[in-house]
LOSEGU-232548 format. One record per residue: residue number from 1; residue in three letters; x, y, z of N, C-alpha, C, CB in turn. Coordinates in pm, whole numbers. Glycine has a CB too. Layout:
BEGIN
{i NUM, aa Ala, n_X X, n_Y Y, n_Z Z, ca_X X, ca_Y Y, ca_Z Z, c_X X, c_Y Y, c_Z Z, cb_X X, cb_Y Y, cb_Z Z}
...
***
This chain:
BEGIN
{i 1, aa Unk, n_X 1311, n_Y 1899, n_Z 756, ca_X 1334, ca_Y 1760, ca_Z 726, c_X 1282, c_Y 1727, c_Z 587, cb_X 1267, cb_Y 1670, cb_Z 831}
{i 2, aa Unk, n_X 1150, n_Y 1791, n_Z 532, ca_X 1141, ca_Y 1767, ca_Z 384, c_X 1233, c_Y 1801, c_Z 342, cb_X 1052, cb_Y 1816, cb_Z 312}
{i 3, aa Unk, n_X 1294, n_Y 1876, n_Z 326, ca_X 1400, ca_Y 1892, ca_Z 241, c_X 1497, c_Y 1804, c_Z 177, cb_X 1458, cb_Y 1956, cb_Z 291}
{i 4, aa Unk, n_X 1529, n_Y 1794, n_Z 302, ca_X 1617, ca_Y 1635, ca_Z 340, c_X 1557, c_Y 1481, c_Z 219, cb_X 1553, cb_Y 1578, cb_Z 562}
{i 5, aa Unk, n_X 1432, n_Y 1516, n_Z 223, ca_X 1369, ca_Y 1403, ca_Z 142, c_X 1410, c_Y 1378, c_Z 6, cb_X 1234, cb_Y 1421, cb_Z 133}
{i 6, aa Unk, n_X 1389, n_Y 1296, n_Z -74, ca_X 1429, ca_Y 1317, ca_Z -242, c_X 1288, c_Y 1344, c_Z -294, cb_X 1508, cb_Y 1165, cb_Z -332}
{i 7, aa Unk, n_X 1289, n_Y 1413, n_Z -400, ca_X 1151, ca_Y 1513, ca_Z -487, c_X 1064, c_Y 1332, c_Z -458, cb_X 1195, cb_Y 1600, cb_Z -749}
{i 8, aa Unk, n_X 1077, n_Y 1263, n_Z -484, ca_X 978, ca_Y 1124, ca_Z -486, c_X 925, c_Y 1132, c_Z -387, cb_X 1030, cb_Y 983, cb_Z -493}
{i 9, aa Unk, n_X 1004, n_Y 1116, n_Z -234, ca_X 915, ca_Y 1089, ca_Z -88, c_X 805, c_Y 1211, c_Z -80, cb_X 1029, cb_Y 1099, cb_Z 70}
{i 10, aa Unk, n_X 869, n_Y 1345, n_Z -136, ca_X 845, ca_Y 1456, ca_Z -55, c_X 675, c_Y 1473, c_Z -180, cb_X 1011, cb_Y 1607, cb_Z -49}
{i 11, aa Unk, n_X 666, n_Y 1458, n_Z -274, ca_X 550, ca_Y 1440, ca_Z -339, c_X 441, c_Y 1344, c_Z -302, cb_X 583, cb_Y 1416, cb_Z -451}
{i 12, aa Unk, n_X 493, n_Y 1222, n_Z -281, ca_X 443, ca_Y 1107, ca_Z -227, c_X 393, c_Y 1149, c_Z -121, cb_X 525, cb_Y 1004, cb_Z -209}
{i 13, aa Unk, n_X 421, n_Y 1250, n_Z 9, ca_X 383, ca_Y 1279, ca_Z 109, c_X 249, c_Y 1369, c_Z 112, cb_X 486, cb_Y 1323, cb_Z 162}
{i 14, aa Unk, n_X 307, n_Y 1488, n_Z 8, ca_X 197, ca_Y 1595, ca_Z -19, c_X 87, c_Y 1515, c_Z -108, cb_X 263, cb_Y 1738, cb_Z -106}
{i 15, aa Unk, n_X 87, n_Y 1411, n_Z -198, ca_X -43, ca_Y 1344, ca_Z -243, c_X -98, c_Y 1318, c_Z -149, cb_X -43, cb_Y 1234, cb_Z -319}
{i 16, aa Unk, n_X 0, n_Y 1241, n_Z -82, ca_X -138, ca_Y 1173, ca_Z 51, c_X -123, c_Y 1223, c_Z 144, cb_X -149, cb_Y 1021, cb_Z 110}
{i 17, aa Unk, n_X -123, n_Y 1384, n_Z 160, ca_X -185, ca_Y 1468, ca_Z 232, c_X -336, c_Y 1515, c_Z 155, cb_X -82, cb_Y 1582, cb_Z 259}
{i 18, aa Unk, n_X -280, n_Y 1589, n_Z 47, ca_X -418, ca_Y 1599, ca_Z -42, c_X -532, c_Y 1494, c_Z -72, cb_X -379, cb_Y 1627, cb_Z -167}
{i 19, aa Unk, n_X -483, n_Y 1363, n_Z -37, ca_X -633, ca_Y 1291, ca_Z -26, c_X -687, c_Y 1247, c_Z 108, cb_X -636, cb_Y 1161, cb_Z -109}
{i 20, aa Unk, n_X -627, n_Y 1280, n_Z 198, ca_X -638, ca_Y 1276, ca_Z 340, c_X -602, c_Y 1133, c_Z 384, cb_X -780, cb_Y 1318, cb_Z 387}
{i 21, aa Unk, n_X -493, n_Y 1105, n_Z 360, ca_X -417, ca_Y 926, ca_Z 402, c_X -351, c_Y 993, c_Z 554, cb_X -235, cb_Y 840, cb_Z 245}
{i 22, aa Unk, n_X -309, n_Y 1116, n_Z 521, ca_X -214, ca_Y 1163, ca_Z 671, c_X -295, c_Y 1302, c_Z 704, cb_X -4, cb_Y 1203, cb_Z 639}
{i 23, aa Unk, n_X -245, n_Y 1340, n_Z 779, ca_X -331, ca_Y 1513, ca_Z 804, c_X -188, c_Y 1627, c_Z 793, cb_X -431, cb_Y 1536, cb_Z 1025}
{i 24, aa Unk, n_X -242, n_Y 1716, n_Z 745, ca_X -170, ca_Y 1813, ca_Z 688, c_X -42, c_Y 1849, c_Z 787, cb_X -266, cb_Y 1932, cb_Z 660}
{i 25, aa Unk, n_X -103, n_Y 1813, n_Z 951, ca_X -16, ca_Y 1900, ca_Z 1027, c_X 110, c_Y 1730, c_Z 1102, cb_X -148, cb_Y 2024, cb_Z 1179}
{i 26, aa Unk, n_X 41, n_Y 1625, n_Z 995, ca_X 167, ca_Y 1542, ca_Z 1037, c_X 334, c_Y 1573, c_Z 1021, cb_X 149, cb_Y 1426, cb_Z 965}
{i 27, aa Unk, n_X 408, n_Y 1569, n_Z 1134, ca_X 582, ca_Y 1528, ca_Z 1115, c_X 610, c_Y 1447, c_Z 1032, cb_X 655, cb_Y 1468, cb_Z 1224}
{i 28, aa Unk, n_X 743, n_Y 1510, n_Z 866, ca_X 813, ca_Y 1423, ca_Z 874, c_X 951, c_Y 1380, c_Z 916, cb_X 797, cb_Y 1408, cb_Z 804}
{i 29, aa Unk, n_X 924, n_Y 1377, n_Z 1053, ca_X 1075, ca_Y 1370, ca_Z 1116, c_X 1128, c_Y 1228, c_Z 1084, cb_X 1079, cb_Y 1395, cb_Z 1292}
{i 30, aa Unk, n_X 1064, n_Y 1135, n_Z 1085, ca_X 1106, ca_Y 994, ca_Z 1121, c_X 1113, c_Y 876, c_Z 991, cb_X 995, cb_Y 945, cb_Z 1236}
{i 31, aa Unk, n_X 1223, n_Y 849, n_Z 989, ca_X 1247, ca_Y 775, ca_Z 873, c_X 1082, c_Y 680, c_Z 843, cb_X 1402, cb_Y 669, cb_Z 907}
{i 32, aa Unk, n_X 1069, n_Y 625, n_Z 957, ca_X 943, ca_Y 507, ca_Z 967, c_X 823, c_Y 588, c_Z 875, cb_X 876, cb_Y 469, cb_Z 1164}
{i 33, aa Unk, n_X 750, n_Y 673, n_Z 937, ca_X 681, ca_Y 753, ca_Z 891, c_X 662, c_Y 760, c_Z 770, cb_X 706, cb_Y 839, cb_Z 923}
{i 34, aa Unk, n_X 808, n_Y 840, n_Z 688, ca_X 792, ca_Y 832, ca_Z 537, c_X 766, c_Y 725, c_Z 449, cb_X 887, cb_Y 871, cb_Z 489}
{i 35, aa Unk, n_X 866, n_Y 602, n_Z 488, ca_X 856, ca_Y 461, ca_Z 458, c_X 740, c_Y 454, c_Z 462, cb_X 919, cb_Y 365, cb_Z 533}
{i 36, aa Unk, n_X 619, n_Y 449, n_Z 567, ca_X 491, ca_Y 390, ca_Z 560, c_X 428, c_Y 513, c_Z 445, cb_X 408, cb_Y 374, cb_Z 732}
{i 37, aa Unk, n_X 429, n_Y 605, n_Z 483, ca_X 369, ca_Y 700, ca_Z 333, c_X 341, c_Y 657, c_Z 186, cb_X 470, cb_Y 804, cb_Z 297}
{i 38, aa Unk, n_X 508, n_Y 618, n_Z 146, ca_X 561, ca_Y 588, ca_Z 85, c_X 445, c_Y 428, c_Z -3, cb_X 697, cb_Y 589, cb_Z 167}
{i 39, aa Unk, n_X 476, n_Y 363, n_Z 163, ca_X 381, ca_Y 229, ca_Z 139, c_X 266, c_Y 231, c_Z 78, cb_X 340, cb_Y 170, cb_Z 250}
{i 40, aa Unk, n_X 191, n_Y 359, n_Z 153, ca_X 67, ca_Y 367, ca_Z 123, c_X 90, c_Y 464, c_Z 5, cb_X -28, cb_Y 410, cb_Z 241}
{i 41, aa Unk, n_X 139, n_Y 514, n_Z -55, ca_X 158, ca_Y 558, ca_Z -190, c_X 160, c_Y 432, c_Z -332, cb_X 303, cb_Y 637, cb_Z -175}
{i 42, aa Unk, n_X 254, n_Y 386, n_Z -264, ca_X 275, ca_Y 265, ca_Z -365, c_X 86, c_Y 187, c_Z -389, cb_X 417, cb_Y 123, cb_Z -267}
{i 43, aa Unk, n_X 56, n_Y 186, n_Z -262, ca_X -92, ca_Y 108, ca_Z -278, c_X -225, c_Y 204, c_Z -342, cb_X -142, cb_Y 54, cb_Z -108}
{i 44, aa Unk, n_X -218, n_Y 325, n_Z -340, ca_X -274, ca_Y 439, ca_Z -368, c_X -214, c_Y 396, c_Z -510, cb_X -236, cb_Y 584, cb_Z -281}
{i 45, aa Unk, n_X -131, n_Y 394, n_Z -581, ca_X -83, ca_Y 408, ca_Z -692, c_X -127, c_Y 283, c_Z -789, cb_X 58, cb_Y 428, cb_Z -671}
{i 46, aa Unk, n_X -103, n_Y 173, n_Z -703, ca_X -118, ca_Y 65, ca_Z -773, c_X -284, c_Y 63, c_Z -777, cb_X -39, cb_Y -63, cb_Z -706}
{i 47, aa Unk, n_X -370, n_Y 46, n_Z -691, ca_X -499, ca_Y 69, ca_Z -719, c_X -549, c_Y 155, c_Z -784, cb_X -551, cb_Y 75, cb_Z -642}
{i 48, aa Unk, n_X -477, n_Y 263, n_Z -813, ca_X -521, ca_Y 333, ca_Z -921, c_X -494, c_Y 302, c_Z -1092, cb_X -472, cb_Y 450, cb_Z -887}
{i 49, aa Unk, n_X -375, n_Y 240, n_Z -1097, ca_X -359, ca_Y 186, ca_Z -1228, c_X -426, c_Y 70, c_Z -1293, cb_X -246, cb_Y 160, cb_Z -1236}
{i 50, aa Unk, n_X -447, n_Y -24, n_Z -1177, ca_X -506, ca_Y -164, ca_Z -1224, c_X -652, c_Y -161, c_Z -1192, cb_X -435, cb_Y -296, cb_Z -1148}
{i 51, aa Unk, n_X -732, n_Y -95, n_Z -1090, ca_X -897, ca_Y -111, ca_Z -1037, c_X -919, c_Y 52, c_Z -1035, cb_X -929, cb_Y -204, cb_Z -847}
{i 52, aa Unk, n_X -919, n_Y 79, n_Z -1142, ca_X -983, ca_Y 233, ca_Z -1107, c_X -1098, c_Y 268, c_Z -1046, cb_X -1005, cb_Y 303, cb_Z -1211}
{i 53, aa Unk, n_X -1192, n_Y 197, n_Z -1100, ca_X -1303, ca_Y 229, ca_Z -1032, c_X -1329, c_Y 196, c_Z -862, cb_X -1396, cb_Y 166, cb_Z -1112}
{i 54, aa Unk, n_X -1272, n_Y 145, n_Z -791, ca_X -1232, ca_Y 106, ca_Z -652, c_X -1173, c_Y 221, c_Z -631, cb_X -1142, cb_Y -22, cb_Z -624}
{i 55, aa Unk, n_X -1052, n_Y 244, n_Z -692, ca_X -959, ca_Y 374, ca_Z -670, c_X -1115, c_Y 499, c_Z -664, cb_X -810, cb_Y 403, cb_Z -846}
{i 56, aa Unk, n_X -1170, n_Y 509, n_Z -715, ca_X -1267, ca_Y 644, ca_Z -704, c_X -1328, c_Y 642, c_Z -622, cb_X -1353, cb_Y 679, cb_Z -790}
{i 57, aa Unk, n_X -1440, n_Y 494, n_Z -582, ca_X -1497, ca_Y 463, ca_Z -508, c_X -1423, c_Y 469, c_Z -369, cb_X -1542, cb_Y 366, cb_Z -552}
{i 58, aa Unk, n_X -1292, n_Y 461, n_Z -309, ca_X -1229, ca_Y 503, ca_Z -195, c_X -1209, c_Y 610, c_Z -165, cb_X -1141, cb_Y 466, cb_Z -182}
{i 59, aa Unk, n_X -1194, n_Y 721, n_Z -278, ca_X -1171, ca_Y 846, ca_Z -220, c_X -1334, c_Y 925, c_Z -172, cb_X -1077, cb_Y 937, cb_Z -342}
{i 60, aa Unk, n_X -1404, n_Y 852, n_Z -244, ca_X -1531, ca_Y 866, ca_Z -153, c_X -1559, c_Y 866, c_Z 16, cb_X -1603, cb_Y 764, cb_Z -194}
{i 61, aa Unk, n_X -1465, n_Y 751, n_Z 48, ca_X -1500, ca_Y 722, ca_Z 236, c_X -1422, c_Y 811, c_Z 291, cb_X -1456, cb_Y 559, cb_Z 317}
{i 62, aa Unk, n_X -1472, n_Y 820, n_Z 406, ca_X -1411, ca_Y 928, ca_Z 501, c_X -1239, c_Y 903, c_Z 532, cb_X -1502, cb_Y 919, cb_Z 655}
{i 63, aa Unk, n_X -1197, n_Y 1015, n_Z 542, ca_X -1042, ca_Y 967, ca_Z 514, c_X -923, c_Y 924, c_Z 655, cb_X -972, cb_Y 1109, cb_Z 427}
{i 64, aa Unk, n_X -1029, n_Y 866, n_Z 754, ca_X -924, ca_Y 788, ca_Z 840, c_X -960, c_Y 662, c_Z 798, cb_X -926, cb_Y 804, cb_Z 1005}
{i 65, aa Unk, n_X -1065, n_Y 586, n_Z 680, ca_X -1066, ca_Y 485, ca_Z 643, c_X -973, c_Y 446, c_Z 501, cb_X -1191, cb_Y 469, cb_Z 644}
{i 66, aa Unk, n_X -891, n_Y 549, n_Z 423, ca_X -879, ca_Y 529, ca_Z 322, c_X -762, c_Y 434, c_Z 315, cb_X -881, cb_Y 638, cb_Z 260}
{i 67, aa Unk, n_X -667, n_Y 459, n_Z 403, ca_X -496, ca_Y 445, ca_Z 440, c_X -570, c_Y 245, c_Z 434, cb_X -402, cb_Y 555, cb_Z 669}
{i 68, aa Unk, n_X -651, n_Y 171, n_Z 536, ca_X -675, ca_Y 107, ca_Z 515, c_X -735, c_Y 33, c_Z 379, cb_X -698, cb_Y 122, cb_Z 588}
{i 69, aa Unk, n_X -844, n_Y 114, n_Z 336, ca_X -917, ca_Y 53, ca_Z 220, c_X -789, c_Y 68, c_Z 95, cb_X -1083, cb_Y 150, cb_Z 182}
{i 70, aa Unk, n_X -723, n_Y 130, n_Z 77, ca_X -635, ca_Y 109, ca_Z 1, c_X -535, c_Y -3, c_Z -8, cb_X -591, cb_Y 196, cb_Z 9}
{i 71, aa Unk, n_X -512, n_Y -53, n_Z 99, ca_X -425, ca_Y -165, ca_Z 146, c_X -496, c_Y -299, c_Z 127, cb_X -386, cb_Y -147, cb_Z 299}
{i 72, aa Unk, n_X -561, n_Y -293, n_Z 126, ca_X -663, ca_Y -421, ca_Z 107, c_X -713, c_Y -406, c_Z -35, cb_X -803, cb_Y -423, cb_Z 219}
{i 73, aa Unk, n_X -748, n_Y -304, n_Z -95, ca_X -808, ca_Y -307, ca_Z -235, c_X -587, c_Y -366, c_Z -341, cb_X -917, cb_Y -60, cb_Z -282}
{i 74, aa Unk, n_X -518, n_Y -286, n_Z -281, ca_X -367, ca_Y -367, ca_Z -329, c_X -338, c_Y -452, c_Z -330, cb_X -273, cb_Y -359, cb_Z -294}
{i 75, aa Unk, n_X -370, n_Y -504, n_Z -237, ca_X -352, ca_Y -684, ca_Z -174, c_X -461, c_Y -737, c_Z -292, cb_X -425, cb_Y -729, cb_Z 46}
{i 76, aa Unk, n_X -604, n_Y -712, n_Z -295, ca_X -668, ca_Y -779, ca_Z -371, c_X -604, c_Y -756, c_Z -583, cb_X -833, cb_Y -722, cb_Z -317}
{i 77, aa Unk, n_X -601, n_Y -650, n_Z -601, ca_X -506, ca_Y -626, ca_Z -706, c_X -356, c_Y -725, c_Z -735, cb_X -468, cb_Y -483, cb_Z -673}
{i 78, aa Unk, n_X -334, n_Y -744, n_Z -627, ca_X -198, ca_Y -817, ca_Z -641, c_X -178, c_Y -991, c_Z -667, cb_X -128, cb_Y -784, cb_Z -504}
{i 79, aa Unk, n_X -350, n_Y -986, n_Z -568, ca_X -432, ca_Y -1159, ca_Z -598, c_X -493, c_Y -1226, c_Z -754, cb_X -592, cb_Y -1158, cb_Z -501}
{i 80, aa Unk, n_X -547, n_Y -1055, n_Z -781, ca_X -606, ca_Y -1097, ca_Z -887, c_X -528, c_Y -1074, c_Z -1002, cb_X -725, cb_Y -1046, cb_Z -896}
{i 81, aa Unk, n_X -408, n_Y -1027, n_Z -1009, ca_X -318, ca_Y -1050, ca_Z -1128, c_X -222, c_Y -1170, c_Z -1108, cb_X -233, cb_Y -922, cb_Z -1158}
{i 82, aa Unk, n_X -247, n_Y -1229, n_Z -1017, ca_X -159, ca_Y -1358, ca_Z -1058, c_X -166, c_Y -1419, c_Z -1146, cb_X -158, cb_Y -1445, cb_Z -998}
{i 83, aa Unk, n_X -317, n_Y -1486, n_Z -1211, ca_X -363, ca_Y -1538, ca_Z -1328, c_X -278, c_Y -1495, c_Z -1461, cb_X -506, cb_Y -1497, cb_Z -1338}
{i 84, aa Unk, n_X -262, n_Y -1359, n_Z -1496, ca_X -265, ca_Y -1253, ca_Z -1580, c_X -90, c_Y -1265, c_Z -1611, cb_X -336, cb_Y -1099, cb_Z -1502}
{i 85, aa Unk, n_X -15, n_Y -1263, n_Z -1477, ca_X 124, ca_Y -1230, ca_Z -1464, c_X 187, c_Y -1361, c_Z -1483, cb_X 163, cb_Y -1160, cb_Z -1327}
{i 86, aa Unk, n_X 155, n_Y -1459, n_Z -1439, ca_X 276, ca_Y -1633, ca_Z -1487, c_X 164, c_Y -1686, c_Z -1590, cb_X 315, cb_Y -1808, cb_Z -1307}
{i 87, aa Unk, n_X 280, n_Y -1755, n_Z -1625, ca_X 292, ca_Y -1858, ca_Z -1746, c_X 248, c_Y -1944, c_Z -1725, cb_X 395, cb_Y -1899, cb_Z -1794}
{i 88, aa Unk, n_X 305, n_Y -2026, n_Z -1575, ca_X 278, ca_Y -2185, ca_Z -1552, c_X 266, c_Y -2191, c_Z -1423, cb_X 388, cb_Y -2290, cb_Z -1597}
{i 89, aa Unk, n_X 157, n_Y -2277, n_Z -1398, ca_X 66, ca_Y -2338, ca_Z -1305, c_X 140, c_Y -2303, c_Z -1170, cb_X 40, cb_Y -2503, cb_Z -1333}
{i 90, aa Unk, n_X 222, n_Y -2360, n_Z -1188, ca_X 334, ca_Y -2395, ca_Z -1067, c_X 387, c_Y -2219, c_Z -989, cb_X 509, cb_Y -2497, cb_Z -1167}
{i 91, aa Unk, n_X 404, n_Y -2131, n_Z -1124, ca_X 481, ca_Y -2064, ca_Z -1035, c_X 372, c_Y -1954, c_Z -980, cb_X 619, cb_Y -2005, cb_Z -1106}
{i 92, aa Unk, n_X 258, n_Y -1972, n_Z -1064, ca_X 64, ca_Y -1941, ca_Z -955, c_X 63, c_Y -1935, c_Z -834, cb_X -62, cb_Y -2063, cb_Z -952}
{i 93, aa Unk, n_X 114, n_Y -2073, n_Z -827, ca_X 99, ca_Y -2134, ca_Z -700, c_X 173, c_Y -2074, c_Z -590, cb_X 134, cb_Y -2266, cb_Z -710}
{i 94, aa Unk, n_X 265, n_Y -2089, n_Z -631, ca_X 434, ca_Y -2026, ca_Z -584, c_X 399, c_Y -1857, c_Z -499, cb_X 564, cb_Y -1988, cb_Z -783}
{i 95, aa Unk, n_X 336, n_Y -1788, n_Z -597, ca_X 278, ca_Y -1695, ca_Z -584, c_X 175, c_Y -1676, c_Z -439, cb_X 224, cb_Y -1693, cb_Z -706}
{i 96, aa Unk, n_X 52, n_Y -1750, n_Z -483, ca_X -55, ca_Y -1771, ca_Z -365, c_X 0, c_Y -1794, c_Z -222, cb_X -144, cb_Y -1898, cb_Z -397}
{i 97, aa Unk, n_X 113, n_Y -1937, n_Z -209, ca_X 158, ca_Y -1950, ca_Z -127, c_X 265, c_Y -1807, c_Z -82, cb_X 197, cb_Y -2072, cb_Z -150}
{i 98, aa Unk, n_X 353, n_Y -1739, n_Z -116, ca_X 364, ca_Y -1601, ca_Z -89, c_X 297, c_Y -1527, c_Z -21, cb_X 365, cb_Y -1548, cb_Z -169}
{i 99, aa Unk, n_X 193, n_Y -1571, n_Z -65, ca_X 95, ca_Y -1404, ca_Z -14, c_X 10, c_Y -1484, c_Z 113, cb_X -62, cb_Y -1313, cb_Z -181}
{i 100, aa Unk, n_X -19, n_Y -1620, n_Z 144, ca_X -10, ca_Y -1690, ca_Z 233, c_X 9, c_Y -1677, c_Z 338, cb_X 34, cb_Y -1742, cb_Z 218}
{i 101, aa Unk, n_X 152, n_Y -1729, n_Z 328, ca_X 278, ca_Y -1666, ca_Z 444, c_X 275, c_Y -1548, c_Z 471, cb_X 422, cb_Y -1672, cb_Z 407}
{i 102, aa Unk, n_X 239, n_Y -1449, n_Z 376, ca_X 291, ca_Y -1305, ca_Z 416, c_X 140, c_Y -1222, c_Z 523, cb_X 331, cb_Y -1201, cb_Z 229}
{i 103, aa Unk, n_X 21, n_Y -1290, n_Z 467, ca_X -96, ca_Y -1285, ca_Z 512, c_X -65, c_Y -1324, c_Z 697, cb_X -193, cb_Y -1395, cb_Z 412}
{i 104, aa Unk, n_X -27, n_Y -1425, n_Z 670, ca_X 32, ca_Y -1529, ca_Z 853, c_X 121, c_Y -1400, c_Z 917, cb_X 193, cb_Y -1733, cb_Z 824}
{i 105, aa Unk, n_X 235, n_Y -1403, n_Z 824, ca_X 345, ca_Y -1259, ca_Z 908, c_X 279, c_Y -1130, c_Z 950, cb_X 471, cb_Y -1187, cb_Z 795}
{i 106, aa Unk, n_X 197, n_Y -1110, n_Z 844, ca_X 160, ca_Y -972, ca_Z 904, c_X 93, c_Y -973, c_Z 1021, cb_X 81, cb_Y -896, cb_Z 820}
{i 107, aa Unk, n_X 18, n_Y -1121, n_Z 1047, ca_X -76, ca_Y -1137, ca_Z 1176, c_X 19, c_Y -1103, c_Z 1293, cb_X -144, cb_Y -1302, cb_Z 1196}
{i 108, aa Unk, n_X 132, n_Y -1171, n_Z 1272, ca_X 234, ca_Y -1204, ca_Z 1344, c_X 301, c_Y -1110, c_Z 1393, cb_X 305, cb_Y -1273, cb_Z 1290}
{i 109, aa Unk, n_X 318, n_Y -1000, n_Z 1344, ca_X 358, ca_Y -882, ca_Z 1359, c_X 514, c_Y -840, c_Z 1258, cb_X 368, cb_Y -875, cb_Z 1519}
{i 110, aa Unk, n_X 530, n_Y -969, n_Z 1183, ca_X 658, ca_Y -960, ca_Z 1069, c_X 647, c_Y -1008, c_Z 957, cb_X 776, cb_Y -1019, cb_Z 1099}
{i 111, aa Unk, n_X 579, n_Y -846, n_Z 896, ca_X 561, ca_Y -863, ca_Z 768, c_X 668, c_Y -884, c_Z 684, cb_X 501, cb_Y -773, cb_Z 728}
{i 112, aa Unk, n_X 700, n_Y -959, n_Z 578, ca_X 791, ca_Y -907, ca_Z 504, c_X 769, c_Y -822, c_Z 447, cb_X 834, cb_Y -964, cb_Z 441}
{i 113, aa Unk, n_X 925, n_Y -755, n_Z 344, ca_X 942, ca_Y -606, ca_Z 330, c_X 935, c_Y -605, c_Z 184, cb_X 1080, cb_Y -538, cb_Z 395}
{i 114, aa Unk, n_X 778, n_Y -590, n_Z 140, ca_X 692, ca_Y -596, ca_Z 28, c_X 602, c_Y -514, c_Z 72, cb_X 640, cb_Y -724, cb_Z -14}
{i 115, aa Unk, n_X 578, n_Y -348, n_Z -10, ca_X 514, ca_Y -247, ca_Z 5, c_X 350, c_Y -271, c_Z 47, cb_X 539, cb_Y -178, cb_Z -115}
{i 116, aa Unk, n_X 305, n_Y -416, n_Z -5, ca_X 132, ca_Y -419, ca_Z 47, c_X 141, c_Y -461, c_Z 138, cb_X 18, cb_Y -493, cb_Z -14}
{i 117, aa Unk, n_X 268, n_Y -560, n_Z 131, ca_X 262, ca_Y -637, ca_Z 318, c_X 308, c_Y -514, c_Z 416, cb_X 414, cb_Y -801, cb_Z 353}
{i 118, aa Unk, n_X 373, n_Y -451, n_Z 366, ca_X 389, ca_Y -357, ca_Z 498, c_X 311, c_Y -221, c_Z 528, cb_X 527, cb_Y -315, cb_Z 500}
{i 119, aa Unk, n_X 191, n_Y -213, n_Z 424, ca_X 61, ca_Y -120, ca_Z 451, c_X -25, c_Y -203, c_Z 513, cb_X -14, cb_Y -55, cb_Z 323}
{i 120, aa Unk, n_X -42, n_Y -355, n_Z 501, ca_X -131, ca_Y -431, ca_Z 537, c_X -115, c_Y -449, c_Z 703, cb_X -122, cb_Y -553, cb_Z 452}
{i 121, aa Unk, n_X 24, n_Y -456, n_Z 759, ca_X 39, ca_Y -441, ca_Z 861, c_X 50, c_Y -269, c_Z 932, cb_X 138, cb_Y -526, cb_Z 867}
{i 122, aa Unk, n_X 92, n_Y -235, n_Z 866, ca_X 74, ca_Y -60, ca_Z 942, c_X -88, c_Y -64, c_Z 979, cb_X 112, cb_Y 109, cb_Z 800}
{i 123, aa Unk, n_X -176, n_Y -90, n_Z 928, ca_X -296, ca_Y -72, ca_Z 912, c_X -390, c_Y -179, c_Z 1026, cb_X -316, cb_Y -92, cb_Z 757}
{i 124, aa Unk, n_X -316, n_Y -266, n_Z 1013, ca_X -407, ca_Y -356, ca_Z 1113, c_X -383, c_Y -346, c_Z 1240, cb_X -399, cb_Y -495, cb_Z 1093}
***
């Protein structure tokens, strides 16, 4: 079934095998599976570009905590560039309220299909 994958998933998989997000002897049979990988790649990735030092400080904890602490250190990355990313007040806001709602969905069990919202819910 790797095979089957495109060079992106199938790397994305073996990183976060090598930092222990999945365990070596996980299946990838199932579309879901990769998708969440994938998720938690994207959040692995993004915390590494914008909070490095968090990014180091996680690969420190034991690694059935990381899949989580990564998802939450993204989410906070994604809070704290709002400031940074609009122009005007309004579309800040626009923003906050987003992540709001999406905070409520994930409780809910329907996240929308935005890579932190849907590590944030795999995870909880």
């Amino acid at each position: 079934v790797i095979k089957m994958l495109s060079q992106r998933q199938t790397s994305s998989i073996m990183q976060c095998r090598r930092l222990g997000l999945i365990s070596r002897t996980a299946s990838c049979n199932c579309k879901r599976e990769v998708s969440t990988q994938v998720q938690a790649d994207y959040c692995l990735d993004l915390v590494r570009r914008q909070d490095h030092d968090h990014y180091l400080c996680t690969l420190l904890l034991p690694r059935p905590a990381r899949a989580a602490v990564f998802a939450l250190r993204a989410f906070n990355v994604e809070i704290a560039q709002i400031r940074d990313v609009v122009s005007e007040k309004r579309i800040g806001e626009m923003r906050v309220q987003f992540w709001r709602d999406t905070i409520d969905a994930v409780f809910k069990g329907e996240a929308p299909k935005q890579p932190v919202a849907l590590a944030l819910a795999a995870v909880s």
